[in-house]
OpenMM code with the backbone's topology and positions (N, CA, C; nanometers):
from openmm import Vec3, app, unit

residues = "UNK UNK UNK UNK UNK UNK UNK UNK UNK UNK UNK UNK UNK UNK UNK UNK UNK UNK UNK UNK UNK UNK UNK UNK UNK UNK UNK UNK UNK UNK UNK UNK UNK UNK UNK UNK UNK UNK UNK UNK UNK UNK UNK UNK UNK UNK UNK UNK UNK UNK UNK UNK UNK UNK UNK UNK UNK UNK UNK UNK UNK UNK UNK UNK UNK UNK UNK UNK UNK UNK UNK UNK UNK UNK UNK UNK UNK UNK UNK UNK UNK UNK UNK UNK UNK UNK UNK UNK UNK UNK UNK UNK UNK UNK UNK UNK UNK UNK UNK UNK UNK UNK UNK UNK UNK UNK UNK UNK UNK UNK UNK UNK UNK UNK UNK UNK UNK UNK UNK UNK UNK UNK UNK UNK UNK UNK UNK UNK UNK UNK UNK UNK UNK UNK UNK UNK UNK UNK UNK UNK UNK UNK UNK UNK UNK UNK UNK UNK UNK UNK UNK UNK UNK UNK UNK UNK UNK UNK UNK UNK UNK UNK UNK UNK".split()
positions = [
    Vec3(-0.9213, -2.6791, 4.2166),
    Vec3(-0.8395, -2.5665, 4.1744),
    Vec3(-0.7137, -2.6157, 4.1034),
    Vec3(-0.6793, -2.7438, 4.1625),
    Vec3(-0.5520, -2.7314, 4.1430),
    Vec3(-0.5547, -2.8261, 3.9586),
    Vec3(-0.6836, -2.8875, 3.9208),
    Vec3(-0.7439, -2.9455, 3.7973),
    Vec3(-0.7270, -2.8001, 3.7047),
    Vec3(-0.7997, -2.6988, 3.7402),
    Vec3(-0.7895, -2.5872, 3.6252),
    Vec3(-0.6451, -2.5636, 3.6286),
    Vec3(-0.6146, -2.5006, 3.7090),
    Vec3(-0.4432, -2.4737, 3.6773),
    Vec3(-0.3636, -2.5848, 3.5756),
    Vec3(-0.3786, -2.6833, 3.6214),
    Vec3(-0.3656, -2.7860, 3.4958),
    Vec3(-0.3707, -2.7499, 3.3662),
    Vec3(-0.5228, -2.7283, 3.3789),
    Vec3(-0.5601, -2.7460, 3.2405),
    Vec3(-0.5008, -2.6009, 3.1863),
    Vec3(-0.4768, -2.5046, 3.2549),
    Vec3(-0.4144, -2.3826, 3.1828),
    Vec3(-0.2604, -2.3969, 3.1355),
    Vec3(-0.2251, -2.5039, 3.2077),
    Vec3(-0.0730, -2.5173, 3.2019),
    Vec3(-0.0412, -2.5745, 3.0606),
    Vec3(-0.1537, -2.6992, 3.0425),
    Vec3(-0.1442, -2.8100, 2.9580),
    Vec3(-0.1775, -2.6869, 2.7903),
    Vec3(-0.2777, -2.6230, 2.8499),
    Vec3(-0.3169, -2.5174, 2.7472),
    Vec3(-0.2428, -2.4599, 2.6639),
    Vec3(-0.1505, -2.3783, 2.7540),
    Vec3(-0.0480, -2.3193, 2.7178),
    Vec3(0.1155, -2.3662, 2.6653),
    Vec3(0.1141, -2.4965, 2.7459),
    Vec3(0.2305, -2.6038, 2.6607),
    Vec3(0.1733, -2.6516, 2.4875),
    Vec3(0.0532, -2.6456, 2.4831),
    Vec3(-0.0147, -2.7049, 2.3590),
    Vec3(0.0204, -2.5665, 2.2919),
    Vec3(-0.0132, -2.3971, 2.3086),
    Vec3(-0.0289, -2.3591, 2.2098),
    Vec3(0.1379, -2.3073, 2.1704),
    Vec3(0.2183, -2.3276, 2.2811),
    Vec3(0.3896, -2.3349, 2.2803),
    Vec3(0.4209, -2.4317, 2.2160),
    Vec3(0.4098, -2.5391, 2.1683),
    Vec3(0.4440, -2.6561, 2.0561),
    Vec3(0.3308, -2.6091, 1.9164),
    Vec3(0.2629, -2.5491, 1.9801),
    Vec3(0.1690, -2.5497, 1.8093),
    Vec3(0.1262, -2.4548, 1.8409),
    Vec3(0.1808, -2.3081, 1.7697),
    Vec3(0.1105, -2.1930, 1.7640),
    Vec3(0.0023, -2.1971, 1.6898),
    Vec3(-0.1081, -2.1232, 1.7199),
    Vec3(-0.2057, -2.0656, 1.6182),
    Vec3(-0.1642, -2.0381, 1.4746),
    Vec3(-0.1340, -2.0474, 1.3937),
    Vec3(-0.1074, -2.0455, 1.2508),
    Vec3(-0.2153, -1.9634, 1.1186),
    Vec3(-0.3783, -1.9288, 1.2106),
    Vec3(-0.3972, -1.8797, 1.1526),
    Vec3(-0.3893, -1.6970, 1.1056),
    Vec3(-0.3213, -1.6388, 1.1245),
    Vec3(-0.2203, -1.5075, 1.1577),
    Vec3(-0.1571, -1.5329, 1.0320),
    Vec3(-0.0915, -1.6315, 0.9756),
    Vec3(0.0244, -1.6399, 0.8890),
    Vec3(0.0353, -1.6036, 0.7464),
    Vec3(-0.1034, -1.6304, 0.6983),
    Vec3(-0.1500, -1.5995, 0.5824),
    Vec3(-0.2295, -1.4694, 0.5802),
    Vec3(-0.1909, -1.3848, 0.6863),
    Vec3(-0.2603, -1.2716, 0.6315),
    Vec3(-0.2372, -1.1515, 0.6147),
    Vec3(-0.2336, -1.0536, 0.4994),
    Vec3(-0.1628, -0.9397, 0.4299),
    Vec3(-0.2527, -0.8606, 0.4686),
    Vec3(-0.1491, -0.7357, 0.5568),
    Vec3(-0.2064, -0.6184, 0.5739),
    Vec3(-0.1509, -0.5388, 0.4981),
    Vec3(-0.2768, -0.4327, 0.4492),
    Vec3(-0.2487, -0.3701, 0.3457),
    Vec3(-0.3432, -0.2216, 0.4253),
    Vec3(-0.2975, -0.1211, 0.3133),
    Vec3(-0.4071, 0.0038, 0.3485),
    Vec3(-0.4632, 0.0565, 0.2265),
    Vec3(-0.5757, 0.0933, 0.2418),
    Vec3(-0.6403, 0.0838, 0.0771),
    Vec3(-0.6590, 0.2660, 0.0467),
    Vec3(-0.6561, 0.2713, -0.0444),
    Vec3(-0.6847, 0.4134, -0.1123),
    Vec3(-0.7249, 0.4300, -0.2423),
    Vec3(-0.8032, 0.5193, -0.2312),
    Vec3(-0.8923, 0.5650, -0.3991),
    Vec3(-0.8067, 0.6616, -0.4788),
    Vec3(-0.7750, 0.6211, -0.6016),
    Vec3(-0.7612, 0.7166, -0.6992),
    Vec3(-0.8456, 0.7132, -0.8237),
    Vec3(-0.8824, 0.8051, -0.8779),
    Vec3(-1.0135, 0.8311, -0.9453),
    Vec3(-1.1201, 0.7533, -0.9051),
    Vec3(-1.1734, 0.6454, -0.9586),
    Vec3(-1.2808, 0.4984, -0.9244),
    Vec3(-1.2640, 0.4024, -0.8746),
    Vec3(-1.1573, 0.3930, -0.8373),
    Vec3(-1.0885, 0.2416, -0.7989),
    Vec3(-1.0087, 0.2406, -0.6972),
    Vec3(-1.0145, 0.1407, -0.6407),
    Vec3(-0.9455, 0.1133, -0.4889),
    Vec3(-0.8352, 0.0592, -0.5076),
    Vec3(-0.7419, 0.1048, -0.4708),
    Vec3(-0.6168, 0.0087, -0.4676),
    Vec3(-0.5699, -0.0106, -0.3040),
    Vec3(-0.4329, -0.0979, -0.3043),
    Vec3(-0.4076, -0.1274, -0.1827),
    Vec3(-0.2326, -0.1854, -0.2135),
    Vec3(-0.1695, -0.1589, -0.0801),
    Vec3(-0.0165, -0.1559, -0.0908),
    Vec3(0.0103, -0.1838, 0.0438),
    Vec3(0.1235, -0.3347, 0.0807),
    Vec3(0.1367, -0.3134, 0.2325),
    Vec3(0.1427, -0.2441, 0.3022),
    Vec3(0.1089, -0.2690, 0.4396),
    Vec3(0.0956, -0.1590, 0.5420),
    Vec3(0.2945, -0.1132, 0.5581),
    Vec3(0.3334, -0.2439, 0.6188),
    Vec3(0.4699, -0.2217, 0.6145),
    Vec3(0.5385, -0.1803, 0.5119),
    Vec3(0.5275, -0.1070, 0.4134),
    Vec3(0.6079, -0.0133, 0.2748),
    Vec3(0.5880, 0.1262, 0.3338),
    Vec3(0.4093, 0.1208, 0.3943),
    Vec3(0.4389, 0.3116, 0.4668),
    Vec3(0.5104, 0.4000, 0.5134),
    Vec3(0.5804, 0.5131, 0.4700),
    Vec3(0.5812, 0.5416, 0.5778),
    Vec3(0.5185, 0.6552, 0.6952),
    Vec3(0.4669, 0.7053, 0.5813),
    Vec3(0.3778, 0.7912, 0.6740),
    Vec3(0.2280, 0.8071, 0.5730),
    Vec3(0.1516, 0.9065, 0.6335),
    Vec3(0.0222, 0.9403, 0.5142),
    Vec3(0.0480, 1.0663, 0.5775),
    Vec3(0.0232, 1.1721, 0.5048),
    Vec3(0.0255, 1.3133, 0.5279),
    Vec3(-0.0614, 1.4115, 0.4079),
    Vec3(-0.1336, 1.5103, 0.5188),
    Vec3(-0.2108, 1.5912, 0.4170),
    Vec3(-0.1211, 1.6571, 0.3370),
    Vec3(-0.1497, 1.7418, 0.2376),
    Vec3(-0.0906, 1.7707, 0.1103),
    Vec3(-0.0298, 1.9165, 0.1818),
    Vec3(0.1146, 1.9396, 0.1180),
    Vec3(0.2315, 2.0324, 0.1600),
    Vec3(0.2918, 2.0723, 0.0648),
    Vec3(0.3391, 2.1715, 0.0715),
    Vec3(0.4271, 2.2136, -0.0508),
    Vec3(0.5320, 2.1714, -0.0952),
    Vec3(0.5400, 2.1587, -0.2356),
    Vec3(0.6574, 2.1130, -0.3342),
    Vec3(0.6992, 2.1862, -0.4137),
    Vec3(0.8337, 2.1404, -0.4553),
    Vec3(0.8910, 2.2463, -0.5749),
    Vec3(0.8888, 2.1284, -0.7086),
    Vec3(0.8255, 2.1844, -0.8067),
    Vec3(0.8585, 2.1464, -0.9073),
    Vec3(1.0218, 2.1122, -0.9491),
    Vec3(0.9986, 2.0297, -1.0117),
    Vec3(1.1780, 1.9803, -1.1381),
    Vec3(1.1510, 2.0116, -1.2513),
    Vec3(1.2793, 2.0203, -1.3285),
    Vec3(1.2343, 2.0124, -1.4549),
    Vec3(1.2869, 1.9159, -1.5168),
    Vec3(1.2227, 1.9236, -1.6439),
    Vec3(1.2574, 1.7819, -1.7386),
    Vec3(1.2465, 1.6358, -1.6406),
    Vec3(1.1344, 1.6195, -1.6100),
    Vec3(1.0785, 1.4600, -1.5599),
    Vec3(0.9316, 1.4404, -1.6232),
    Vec3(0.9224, 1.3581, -1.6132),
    Vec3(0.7852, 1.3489, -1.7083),
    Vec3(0.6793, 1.3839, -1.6373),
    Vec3(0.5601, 1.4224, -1.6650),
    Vec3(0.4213, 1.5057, -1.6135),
    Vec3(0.3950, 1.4592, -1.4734),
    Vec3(0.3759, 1.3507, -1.4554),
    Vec3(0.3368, 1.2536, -1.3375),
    Vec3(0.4190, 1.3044, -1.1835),
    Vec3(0.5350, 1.3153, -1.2251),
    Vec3(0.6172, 1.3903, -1.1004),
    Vec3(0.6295, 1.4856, -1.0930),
    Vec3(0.5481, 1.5548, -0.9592),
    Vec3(0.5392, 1.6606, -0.9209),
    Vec3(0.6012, 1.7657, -0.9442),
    Vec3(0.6717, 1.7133, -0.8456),
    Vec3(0.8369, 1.7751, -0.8119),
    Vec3(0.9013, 1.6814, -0.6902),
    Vec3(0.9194, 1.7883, -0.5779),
    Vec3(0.9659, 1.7445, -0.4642),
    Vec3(0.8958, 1.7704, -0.3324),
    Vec3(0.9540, 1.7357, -0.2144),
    Vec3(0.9375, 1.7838, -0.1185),
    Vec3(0.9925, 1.7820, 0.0193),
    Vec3(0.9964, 1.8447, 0.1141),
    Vec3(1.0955, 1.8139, 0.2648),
    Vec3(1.0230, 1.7946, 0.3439),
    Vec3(1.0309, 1.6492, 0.3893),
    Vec3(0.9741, 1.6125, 0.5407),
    Vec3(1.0886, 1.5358, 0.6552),
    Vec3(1.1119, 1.6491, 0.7484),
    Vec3(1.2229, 1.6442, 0.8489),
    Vec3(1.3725, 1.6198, 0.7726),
    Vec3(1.3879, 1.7336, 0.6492),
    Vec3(1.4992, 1.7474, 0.6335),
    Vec3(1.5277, 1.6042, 0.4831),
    Vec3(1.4313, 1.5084, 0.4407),
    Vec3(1.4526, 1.4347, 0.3290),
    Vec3(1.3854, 1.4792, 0.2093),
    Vec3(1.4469, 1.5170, 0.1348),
    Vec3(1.3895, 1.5786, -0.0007),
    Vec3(1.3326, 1.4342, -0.0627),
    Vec3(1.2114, 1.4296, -0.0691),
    Vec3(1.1607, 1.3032, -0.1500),
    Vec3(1.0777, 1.3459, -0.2875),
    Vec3(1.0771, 1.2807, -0.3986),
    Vec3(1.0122, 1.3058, -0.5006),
    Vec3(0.8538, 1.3047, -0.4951),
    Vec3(0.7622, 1.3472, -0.5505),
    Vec3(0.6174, 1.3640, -0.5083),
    Vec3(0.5816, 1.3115, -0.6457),
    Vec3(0.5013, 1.2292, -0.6560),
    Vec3(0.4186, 1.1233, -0.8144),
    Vec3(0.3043, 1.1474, -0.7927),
    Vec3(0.2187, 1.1911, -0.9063),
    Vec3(0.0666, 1.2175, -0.8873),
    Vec3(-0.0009, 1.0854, -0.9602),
    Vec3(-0.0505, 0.9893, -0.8612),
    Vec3(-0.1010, 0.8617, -0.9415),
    Vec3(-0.1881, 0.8640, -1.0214),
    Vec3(-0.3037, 0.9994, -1.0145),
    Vec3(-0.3546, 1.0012, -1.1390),
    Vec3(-0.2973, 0.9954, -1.2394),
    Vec3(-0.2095, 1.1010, -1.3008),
    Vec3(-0.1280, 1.1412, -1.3992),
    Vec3(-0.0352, 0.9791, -1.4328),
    Vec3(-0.0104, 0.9008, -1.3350),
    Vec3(0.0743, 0.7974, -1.3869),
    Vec3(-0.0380, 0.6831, -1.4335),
    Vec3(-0.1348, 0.6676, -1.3618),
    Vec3(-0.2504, 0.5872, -1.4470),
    Vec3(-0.2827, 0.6311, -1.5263),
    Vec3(-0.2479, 0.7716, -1.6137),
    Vec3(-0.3377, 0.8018, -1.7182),
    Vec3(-0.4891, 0.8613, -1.6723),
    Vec3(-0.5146, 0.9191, -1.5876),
    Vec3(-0.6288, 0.9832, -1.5517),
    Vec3(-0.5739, 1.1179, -1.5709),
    Vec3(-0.7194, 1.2002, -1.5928),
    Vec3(-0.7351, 1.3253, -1.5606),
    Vec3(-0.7150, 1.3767, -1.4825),
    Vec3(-0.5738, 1.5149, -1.4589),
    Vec3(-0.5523, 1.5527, -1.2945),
    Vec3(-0.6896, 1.6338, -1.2026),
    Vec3(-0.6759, 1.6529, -1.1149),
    Vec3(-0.7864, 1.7137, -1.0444),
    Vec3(-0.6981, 1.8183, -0.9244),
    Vec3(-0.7664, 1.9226, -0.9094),
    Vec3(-0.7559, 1.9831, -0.7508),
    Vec3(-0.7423, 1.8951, -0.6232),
    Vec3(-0.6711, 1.9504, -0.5480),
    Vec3(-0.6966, 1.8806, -0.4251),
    Vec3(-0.8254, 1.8768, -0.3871),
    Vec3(-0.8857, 1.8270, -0.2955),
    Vec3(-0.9669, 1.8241, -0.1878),
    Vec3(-0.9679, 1.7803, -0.0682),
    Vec3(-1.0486, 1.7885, 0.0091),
    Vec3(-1.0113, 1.8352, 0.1468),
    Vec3(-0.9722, 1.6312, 0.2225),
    Vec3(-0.9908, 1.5714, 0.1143),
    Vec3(-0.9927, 1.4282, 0.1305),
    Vec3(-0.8276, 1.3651, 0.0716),
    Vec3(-0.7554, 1.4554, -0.0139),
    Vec3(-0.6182, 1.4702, -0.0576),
    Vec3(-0.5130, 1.3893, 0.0585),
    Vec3(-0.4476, 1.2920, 0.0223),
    Vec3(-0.3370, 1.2825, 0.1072),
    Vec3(-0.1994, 1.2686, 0.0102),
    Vec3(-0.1262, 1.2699, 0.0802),
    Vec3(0.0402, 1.2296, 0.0214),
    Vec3(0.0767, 1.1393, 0.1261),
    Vec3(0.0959, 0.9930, 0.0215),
    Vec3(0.1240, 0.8346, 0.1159),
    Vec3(0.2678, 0.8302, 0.0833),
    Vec3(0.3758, 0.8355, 0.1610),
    Vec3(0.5162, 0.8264, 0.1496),
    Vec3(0.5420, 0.6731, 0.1501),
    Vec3(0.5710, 0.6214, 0.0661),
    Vec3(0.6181, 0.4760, 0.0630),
    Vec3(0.7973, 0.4557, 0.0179),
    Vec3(0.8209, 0.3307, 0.0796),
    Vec3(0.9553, 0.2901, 0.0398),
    Vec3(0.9910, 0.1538, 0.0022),
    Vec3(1.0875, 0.1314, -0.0715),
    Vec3(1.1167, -0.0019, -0.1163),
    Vec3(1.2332, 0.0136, -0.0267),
    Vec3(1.3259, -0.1106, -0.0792),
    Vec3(1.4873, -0.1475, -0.0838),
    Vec3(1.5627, -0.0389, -0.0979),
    Vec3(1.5480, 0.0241, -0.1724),
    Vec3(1.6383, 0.1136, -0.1766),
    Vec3(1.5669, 0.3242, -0.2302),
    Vec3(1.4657, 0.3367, -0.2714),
    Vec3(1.3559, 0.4324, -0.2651),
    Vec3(1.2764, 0.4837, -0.1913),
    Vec3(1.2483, 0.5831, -0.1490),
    Vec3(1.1386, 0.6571, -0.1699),
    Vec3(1.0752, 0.7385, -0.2228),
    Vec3(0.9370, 0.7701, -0.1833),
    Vec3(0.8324, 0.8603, -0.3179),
    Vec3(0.7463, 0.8586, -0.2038),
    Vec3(0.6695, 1.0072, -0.2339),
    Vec3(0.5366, 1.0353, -0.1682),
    Vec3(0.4451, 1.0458, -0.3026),
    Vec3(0.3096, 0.9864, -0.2792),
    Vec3(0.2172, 0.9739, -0.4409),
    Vec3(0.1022, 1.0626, -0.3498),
    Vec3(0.0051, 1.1300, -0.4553),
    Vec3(-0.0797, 1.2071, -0.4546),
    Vec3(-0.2136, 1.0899, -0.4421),
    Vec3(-0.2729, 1.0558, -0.3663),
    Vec3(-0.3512, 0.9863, -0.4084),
    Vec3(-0.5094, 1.0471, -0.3242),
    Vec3(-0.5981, 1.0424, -0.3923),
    Vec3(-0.7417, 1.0810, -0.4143),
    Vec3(-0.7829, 1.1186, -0.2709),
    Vec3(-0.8039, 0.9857, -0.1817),
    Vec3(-0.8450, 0.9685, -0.0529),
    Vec3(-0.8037, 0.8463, 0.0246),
    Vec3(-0.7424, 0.8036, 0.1424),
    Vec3(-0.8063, 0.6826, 0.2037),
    Vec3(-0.8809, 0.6142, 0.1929),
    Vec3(-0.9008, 0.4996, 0.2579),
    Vec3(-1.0416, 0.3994, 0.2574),
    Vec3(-1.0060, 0.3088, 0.4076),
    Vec3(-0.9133, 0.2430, 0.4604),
    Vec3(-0.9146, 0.1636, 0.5045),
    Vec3(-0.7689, 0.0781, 0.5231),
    Vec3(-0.7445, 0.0408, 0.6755),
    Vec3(-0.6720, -0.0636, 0.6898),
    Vec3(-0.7065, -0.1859, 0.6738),
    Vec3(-0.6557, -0.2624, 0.6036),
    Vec3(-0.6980, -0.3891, 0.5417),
    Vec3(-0.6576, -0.5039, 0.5607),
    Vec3(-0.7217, -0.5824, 0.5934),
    Vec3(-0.6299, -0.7605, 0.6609),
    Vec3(-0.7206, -0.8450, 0.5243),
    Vec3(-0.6731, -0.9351, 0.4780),
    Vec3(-0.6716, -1.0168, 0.3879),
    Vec3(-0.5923, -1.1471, 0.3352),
    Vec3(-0.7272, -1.2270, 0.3697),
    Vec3(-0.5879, -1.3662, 0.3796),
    Vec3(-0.5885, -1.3787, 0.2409),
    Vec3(-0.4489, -1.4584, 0.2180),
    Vec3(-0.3290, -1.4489, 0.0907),
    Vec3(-0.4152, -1.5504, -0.0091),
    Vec3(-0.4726, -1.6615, 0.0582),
    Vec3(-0.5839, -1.7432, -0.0717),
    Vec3(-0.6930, -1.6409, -0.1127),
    Vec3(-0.6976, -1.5667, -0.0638),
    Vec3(-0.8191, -1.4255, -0.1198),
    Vec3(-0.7943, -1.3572, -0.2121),
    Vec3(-0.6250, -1.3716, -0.2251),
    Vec3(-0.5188, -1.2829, -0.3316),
    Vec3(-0.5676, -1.3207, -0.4809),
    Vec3(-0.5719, -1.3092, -0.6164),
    Vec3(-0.5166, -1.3775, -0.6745),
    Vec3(-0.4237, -1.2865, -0.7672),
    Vec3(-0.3290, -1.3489, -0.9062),
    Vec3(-0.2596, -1.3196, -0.9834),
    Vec3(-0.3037, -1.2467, -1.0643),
    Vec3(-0.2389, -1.1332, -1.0654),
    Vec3(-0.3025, -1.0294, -1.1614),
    Vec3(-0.3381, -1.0923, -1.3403),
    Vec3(-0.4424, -1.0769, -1.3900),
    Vec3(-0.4812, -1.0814, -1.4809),
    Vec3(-0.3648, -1.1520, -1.6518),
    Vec3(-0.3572, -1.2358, -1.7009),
    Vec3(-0.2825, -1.2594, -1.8021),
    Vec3(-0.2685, -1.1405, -1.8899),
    Vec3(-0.3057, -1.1286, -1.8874),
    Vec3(-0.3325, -1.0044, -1.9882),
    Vec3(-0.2473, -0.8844, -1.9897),
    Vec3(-0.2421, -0.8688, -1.8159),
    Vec3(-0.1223, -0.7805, -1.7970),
    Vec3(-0.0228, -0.8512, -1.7605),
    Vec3(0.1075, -0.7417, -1.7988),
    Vec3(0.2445, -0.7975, -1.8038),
    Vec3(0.2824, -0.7999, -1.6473),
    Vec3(0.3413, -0.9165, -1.5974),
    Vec3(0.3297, -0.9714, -1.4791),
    Vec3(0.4957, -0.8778, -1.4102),
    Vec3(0.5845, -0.8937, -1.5096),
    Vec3(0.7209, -0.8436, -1.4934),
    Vec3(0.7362, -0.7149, -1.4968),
    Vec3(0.6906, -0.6688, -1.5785),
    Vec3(0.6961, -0.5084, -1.5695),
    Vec3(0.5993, -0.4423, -1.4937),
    Vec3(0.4540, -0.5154, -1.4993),
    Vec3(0.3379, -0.4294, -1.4219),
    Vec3(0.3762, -0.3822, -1.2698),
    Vec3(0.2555, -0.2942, -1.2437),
    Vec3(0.2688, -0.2697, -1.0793),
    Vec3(0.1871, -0.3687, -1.0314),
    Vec3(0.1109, -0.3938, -1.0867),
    Vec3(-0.0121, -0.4799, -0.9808),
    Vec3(0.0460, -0.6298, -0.9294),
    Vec3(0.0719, -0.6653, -0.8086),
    Vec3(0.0648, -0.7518, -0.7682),
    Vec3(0.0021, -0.8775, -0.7697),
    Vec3(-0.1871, -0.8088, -0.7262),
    Vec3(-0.2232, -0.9195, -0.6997),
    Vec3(-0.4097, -0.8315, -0.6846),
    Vec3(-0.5183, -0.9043, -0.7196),
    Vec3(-0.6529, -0.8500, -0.7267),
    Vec3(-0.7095, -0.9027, -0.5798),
    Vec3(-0.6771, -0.8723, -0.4675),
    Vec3(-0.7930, -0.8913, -0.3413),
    Vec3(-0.9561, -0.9081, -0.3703),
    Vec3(-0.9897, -1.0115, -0.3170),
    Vec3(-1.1284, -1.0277, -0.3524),
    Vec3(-1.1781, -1.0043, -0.1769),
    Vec3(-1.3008, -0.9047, -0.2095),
    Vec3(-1.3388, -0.8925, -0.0688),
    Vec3(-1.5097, -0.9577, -0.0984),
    Vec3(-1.5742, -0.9264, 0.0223),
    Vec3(-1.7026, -0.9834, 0.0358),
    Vec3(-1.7934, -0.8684, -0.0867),
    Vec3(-1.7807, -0.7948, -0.0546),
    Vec3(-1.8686, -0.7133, -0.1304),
    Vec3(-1.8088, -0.6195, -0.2441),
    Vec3(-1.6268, -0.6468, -0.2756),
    Vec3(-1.5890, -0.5738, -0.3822),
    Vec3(-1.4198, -0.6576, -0.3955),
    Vec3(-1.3848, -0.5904, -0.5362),
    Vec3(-1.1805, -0.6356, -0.5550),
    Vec3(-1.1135, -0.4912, -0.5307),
    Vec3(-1.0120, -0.5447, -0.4731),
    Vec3(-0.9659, -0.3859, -0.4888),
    Vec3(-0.8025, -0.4399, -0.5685),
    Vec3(-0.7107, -0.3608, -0.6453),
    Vec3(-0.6191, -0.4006, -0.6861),
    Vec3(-0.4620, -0.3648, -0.5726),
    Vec3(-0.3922, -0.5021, -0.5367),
    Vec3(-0.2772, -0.4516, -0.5142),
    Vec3(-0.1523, -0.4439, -0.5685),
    Vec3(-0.1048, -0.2971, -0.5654),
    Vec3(-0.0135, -0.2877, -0.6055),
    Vec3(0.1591, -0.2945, -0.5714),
    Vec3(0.2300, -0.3486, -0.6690),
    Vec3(0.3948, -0.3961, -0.5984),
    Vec3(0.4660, -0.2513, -0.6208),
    Vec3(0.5023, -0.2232, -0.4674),
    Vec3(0.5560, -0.0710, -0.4364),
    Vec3(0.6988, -0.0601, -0.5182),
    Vec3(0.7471, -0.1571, -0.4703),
    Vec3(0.8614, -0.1599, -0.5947),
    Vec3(0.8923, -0.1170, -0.7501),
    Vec3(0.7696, -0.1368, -0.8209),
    Vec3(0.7033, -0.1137, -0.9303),
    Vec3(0.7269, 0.0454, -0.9444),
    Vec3(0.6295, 0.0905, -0.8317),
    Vec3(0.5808, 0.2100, -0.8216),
    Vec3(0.6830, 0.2859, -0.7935),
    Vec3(0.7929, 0.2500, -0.7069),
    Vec3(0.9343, 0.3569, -0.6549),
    Vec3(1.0141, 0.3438, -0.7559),
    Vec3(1.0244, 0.2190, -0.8688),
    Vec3(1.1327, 0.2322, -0.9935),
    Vec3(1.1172, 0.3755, -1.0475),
    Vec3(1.2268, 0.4450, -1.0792),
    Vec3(1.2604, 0.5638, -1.1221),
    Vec3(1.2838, 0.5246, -1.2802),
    Vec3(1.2088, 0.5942, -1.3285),
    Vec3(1.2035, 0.6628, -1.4408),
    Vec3(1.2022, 0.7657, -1.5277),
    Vec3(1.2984, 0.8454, -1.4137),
    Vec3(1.3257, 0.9741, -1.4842),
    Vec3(1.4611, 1.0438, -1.4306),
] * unit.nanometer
topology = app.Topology()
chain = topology.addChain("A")
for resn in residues:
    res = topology.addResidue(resn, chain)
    for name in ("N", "CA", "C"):
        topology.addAtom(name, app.Element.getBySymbol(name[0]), res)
């Protein structure tokens, strides 16, 4: 008995000098569809997901923004990500959410299609968005490669810059 206790002791001094490390490299994200395509945005930028609620329109902002809306008293701006990708708008459906995200200093709730998934993905799985697109100005972060598909992630920061 007193050999196992040992060895649990010795166990646990080993993983107290050398944590597990493999945890470190890995980005949780939550994925969601707008029109065909999956995208994905840290989990920690959320702050909530909520079915679709009423807003008041603004005026003079460009098409893409809604308007507004109040959840517990914060008027936040509402972005329809179709309309900002350049897609065709659509009706809700019963699959509709509004994902409230925040940067540094923003927030925005975006219209986006449906859910898909909480997502863990280690960071060598990541890669650099495409040359092609502009790395500084774009939203996209980074293209997740999964086993059976990519989904694109996008830098929330990007997405909360105000432009209007």
């Amino acid at each position: 008995m007193a050999d196992k206790l040992n060895q649990i002791f010795q166990k646990q001094q080993k993983q107290i000098e050398e944590p597990d490390r493999s945890d470190e490299n890995i980005v949780q994200l939550v994925g969601f569809i707008v029109g065909e395509e999956e995208f994905a945005v840290p989990i920690l930028n959320i702050v909530e997901i909520i079915k679709p609620i009423d807003y008041t329109r603004v005026p003079s902002v460009p098409d893409y923004v809604l308007g507004v809306f109040n959840i517990r008293g914060n008027v936040i701006p509402l972005i329809d990500l179709r309309r900002k990708f350049n897609l065709p708008p659509i009706n809700n459906t019963p699959d509709t959410r509004y994902i409230v995200m925040k940067g540094e200093n923003n927030i925005a709730g975006f219209v986006i299609d449906r859910l898909t998934e909480a997502i863990r993905i280690n960071q060598n799985r990541i890669d650099p968005p495409p040359e092609t697109i502009s790395t500084d100005k774009g939203m996209i972060y980074g293209i997740g490669k999964r086993e059976d598909s990519m989904l694109t992630i996008l830098k929330v920061e990007s997405l909360l810059k105000r432009d209007f």
